[in-house]
C-alpha positions in Angstrom: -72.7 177.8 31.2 -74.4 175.9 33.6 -72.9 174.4 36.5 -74.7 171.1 38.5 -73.4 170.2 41.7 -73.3 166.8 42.9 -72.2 165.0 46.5 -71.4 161.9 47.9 -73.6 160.9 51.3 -70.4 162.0 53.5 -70.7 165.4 52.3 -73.0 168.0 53.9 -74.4 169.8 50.9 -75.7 172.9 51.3 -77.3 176.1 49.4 -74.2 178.3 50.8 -71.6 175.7 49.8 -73.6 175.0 46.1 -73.0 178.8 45.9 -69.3 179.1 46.2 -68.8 176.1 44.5 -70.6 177.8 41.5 -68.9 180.9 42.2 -65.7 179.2 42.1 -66.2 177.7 38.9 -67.5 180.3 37.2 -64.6 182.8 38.2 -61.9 180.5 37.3 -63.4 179.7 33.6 -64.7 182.7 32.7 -63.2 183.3 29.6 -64.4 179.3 28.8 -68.2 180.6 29.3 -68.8 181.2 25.6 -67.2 177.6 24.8 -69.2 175.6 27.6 -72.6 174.2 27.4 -72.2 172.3 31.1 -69.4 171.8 34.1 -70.6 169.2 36.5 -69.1 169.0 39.8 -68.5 165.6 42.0 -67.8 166.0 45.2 -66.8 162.8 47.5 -65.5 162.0 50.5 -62.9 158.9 49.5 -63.0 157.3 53.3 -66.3 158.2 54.6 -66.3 158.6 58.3 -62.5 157.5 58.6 -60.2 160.6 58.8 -57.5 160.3 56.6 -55.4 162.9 54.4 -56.2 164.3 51.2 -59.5 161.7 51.5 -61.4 164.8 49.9 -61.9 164.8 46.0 -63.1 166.9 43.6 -64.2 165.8 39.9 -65.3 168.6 37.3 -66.3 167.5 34.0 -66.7 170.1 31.6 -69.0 169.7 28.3 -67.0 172.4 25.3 -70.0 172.9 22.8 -69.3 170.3 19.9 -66.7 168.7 21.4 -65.8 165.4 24.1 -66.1 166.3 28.0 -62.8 167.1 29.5 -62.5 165.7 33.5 -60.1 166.1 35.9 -59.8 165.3 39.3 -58.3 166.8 42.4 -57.8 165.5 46.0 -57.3 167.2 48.7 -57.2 167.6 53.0 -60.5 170.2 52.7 -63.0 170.8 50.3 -62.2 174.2 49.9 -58.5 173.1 48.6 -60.5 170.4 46.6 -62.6 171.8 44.5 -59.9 175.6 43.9 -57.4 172.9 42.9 -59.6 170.9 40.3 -60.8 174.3 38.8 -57.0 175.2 38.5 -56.7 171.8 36.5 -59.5 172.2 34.4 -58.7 175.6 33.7 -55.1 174.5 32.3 -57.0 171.2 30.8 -59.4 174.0 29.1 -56.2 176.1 28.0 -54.9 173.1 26.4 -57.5 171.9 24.5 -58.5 175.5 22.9 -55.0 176.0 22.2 -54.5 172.9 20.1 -57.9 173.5 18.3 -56.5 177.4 17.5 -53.0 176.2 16.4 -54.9 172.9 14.3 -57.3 175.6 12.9 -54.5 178.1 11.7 -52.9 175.5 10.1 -55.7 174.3 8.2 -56.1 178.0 7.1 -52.0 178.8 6.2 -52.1 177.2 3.2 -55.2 178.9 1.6 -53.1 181.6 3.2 -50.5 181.1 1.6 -51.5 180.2 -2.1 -53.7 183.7 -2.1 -50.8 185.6 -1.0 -48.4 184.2 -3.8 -50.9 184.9 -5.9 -50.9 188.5 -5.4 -47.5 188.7 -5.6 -47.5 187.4 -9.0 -50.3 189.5 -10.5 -47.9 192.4 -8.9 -45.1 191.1 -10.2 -46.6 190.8 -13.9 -48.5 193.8 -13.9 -45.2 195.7 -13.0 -43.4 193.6 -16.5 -46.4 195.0 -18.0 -46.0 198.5 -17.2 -42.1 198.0 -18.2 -42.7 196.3 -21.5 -45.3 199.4 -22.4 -42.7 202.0 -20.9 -39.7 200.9 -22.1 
């Protein structure tokens, strides 16, 4: 999974704050790592210079293999809080969207389930009659 980090003018960037962003990301969607070609990471500063609250946002777009990017967005009073609470969101996003293709996937495969296991219990049903008939 690779993980591109991106900044706004009002934001310092920096190799140490690149690294625990990635760090961050990574830890939080580690069991997603298999299932993600790409997470890209916005970072922005809504007011600029102004001070303001939660004027500090965080926007992670992740990129599942085969599948549409999921985003989701977090402001916040630090970047720290930011960028833990957008991971947080896309981790749950990430949750959802697996779980719905695992439930859509094992209904799609019930049926053929389903049918197979009927049949077998009408071949044992009729080869039990058959033993019956010949016994008895």
């Amino acid at each position: 999974m690779q993980i591109q980090v991106n900044s706004d003018n009002h934001i310092q960037s920096s190799i140490r704050l690149e690294e625990w962003v990635r760090t961050t990301i990574e830890s939080t969607l580690e069991r997603y790592e298999e299932d993600l070609t790409r997470v890209e990471v916005h970072l922005r500063d809504e007011n600029g210079d102004k001070p303001g609250p939660h004027d500090l946002r965080c926007q992670l777009e992740a990129r599942p293999k085969g599948l549409q990017p999921v985003s989701v967005t977090h402001k916040a009073d630090t970047l720290e809080l930011a960028i833990e609470g957008a991971a947080t969101k896309l981790e749950h996003a990430l949750e959802h969207l697996f779980g719905k293709l695992r439930v859509k996937r094992a209904t799609v495969e019930t049926p053929t389930e389903s049918v197979a296991l009927a049949d077998a219990m009408l071949e044992e049903e009729f080869l039990e009659n058959e033993r019956a008939a010949l016994n008895g």
